[in-house]
C-alpha positions in Angstrom: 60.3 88.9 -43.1 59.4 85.9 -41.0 55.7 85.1 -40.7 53.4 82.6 -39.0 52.9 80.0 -41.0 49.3 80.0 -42.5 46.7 77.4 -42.6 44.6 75.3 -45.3 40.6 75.2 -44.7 38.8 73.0 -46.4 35.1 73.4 -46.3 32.6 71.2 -48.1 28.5 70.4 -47.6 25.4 70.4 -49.5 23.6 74.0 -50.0 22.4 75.4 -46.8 24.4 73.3 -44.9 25.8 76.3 -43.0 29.4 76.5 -44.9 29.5 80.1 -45.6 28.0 80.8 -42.4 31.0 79.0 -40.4 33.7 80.4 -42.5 32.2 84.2 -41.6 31.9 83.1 -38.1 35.4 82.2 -38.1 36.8 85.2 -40.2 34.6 88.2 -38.3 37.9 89.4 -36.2 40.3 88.9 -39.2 41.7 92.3 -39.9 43.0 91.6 -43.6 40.8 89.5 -45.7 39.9 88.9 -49.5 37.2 87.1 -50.6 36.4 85.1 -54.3 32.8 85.8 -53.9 31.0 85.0 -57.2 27.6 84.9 -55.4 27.9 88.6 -54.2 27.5 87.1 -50.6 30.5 88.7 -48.7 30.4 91.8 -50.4 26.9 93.0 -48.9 28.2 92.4 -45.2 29.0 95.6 -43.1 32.6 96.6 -43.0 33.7 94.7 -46.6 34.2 96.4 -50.0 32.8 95.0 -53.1 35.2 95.2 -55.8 34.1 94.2 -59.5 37.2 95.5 -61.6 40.8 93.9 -62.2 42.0 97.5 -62.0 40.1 97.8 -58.3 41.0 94.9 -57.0 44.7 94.9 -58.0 45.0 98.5 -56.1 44.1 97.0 -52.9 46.2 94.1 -53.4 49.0 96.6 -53.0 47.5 98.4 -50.0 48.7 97.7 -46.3 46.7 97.5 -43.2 43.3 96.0 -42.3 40.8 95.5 -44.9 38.3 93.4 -46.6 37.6 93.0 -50.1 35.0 90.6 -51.8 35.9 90.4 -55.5 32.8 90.2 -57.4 33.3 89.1 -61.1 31.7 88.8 -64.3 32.7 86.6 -67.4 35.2 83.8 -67.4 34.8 82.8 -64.3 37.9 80.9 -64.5 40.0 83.8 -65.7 38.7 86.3 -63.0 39.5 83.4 -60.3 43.0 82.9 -61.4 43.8 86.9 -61.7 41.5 87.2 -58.3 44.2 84.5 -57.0 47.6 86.3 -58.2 46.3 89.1 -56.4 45.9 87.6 -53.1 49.5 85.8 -53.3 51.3 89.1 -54.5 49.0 90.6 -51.3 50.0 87.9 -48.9 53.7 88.0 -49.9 54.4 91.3 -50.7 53.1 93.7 -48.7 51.3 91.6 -45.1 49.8 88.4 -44.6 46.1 87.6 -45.1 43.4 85.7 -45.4 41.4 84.6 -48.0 38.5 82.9 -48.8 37.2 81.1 -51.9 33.8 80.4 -52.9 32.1 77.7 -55.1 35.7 76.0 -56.4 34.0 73.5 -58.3 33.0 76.3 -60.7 36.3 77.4 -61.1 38.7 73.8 -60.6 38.7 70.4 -62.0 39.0 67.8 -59.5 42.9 67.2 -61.2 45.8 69.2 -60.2 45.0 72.6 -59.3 45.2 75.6 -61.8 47.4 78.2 -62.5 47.3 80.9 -59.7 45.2 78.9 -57.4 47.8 76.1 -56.7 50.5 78.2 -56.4 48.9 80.2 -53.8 47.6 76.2 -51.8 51.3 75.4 -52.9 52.8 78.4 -51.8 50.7 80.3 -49.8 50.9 79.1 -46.2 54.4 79.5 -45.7 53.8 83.2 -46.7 51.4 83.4 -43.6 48.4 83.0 -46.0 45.4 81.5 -44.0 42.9 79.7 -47.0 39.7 78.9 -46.4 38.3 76.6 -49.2 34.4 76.2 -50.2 32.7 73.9 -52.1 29.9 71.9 -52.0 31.3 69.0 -53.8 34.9 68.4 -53.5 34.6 65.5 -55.7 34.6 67.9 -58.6 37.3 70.4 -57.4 40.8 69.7 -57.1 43.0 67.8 -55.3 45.3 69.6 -54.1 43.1 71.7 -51.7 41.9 68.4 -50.5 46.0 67.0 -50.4 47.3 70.3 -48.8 44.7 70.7 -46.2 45.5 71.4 -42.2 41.7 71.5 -41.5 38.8 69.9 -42.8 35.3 71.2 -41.9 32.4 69.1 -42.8 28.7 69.7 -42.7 25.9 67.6 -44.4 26.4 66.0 -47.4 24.9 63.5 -49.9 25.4 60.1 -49.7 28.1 60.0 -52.5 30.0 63.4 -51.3 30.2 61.6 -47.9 31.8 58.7 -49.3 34.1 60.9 -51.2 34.9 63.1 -48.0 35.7 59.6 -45.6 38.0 58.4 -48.7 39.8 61.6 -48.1 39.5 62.8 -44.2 38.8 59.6 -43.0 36.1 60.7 -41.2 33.2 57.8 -41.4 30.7 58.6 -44.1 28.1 57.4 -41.7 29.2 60.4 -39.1 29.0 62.8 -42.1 25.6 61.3 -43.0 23.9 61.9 -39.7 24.5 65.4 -39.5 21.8 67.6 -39.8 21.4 71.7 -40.8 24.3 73.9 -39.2 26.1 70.5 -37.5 30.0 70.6 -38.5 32.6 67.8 -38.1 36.1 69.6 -37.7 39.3 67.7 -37.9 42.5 69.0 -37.7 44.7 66.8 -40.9 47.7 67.6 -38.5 46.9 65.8 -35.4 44.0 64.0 -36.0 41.9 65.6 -33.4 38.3 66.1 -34.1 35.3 68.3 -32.6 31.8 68.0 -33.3 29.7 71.3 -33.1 26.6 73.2 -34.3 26.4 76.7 -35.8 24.6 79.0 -33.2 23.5 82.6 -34.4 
C-alpha cells in the first residue's frame, strides 16, 4: 500500500508556553490520532477516548477508521511509552496511517539515541504515513534523534539555556527564541528552510 509520506514535529518551550495548545490546534481535523498523554490532558477533550489498559489500547491499535485515543498510564513510565509506541507503529503500518502525539519525552528518553519502540517508529515511522508530533519542554534532555529526524521545528519561549540548545540544533538565533513571549511560535520547516513567525489565537 503506498502512503504519503508522514512528517516529524518537533515541539519544544517552557511550561505554558502554548505547546500543547498548538499541537491540538493543529491536530483538531485529524481523523485518526493516538496520543502519549501522561498528564491526562488529551483524554478530557470532546470526541477522544481515554484508554488506561495495555489490553485497551492494543484493541484499538487494531481498529480501522477515524478515532482518537489518549493512552493514559500508570507505573513505568518508560515501559508504558515504549508498549504505547509499538502500538502506534503496528497501527500506522498495519491497518491505516495516523498520527500521533507524544507528551513530556524527556520523562520517558535520554537525550542519546532514542529507545526501543520510540526510535523505530522516528526511524520508521514516516515512510509508513505516520505524522509525529513531538513535545517536550527541554529537548536538551530527550533524544536526539527526534531532534536529527525532524521536518518541522516549532518553537515557543524558552530559557536562556534551552534557546541556546534549540539555535545549536535549528539554527534559529537564540536571541529570536528569547524574545518571544506567551503563545508566540517560531515554525521552520528542516526541509526548506522556510520560517513563519505567529501567535496562538483562541
Amino acid at each position: 500500500m503506498k502512503t504519503q509520506d508522514g512528517r516529524l514535529y518537533v515541539i519544544s518551550g517552557a511550561s505554558r508556553s502554548g505547546k500543547t495548545a498548538w499541537t491540538k490546534k493543529q491536530t483538531a481535523k485529524k481523523r485518526r490520532v493516538f496520543a502519549w498523554d501522561p498528564e491526562d490532558q488529551w483524554a478530557q477533550l470532546t470526541g477522544w477516548k481515554k484508554i488506561t489498559s495495555r489490553a485497551a489500547l492494543l484493541a484499538e491499535a487494531k481498529k480501522p477508521g477515524a478515532l482518537k485515543v489518549a493512552y493514559v498510564a500508570g507505573g513505568d513510565l518508560k515501559a508504558e511509552f515504549d508498549f504505547f509506541c509499538g502500538c502506534v507503529m503496528y497501527a500506522g503500518r498495519y491497518v491505516e496511517p495516523l498520527d500521533c502525539i507524544a507528551e513530556e519525552l524527556a520523562d520517558v528518553t535520554t537525550p542519546s539515541k532514542a529507545p526501543g519502540n520510540w526510535g523505530i517508529l522516528l526511524r520508521r515511522g514516516l515512510k509508513r504515513g505516520i505524522t509525529i508530533w513531538a513535545i517536550s519542554q527541554r529537548w536538551a534532555e530527550a533524544d536526539k534523534t527526534a531532534v536529527g529526524n525532524a521536518t518541522d521545528f516549532s518553537l515557543f519561549r524558552a530559557s536562556a539555556e534551552d534557546a541556546r540548545y534549540l539555535q545549536r540544533k535549528t539554527g534559529v538565533l537564540e536571541q529570536e527564541i528569547n524574545g518571544l513571549v506567551q503563545l508566540e511560535y517560531i515554525l521552520k520547516d528542516a526541509l526548506t528552510g522556510a520560517i513563519q513567525r505567529g501567535k496562538l489565537k483562541f
